[in-house]
C-alpha positions in Angstrom: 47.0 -40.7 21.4 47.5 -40.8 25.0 43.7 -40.7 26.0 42.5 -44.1 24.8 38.7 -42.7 24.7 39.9 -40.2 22.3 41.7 -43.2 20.3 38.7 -45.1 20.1 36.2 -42.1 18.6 38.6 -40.8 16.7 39.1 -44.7 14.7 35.3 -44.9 14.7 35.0 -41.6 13.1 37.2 -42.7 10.2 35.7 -45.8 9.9 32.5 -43.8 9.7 34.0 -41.5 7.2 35.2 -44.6 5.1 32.0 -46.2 5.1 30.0 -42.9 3.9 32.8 -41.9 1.2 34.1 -39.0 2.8 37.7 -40.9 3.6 39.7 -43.3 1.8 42.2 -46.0 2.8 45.3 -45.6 1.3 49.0 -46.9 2.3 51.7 -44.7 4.1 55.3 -45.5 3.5 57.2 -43.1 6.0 60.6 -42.3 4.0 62.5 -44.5 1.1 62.7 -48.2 1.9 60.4 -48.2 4.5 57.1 -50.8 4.5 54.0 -49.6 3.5 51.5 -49.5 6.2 47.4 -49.2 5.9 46.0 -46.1 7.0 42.6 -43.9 6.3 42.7 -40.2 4.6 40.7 -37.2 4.3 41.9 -35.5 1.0 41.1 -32.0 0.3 42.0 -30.5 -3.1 42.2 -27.2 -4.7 42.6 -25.4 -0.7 43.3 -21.9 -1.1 45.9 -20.5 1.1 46.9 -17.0 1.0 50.2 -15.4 2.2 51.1 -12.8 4.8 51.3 -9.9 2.4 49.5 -11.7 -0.7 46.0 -11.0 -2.0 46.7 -13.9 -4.5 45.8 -17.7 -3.3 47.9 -20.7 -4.0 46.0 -24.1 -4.8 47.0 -26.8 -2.8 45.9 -30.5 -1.5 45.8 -31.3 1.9 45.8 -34.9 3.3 44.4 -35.6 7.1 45.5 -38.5 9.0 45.0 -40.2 12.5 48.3 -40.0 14.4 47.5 -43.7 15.0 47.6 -44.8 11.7 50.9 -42.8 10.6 52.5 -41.4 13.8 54.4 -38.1 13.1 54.9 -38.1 9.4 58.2 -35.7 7.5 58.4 -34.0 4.4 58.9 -37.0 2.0 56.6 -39.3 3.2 54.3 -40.6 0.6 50.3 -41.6 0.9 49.2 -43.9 -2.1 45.7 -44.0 -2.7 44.7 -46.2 -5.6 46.6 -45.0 -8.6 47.4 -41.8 -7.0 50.3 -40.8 -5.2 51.1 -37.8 -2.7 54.1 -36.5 -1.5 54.4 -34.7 2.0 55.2 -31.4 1.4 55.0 -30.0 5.1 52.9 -30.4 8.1 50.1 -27.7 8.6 48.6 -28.8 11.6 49.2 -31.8 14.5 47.2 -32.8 17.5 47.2 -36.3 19.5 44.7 -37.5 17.2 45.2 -35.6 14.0 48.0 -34.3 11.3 47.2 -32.3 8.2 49.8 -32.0 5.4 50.3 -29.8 2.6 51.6 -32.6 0.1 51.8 -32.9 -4.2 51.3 -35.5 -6.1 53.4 -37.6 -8.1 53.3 -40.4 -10.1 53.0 -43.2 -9.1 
């Protein structure tokens, strides 16, 4: 983030969100090979998304993220979160402070 009063809040607000189980802390690795790096997620399962044209919804999991914990994350990049593991899929949504990706899990 480029306003560090935004930083600050929005790194309070997940540690808020950690403490009061809304968040978890899980591991980011950005792409194969690359370390594994500590960050805090908001997970949100069964979201329904609907189509242009479609009156049917698809079920999907979205994971949020502070851009200061995982920068700009690409389709392939993988959040572990205990014995859980989720694949980015794409990116829905990105701000200075926030990204939301449509991801699937896999194995882990």
């Amino acid at each position: 983030m480029t306003n560090p009063w935004l930083n600050e809040f929005a790194g309070l607000a997940a540690d808020t969100f950690l403490a009061v189980g809304i968040a978890d802390e899980a591991s980011f690795v950005a792409h194969a090979g690359a370390t594994a790096v500590p960050c805090r997620v908001m997970v949100d399962r069964d979201v329904e998304a609907f189509g242009f044209d479609s009156r049917v919804a698809a079920r999907m999991v979205v994971i949020g993220a502070l851009v200061a914990d995982v920068g700009s994350p690409r389709r392939g990049a993988a959040f572990v979160i205990g014995s859980e593991r989720f694949v980015v899929d794409a990116v829905l949504d990105a701000d200075e402070g926030m990204v939301r990706m449509q991801v699937h899990e896999e194995a882990a």
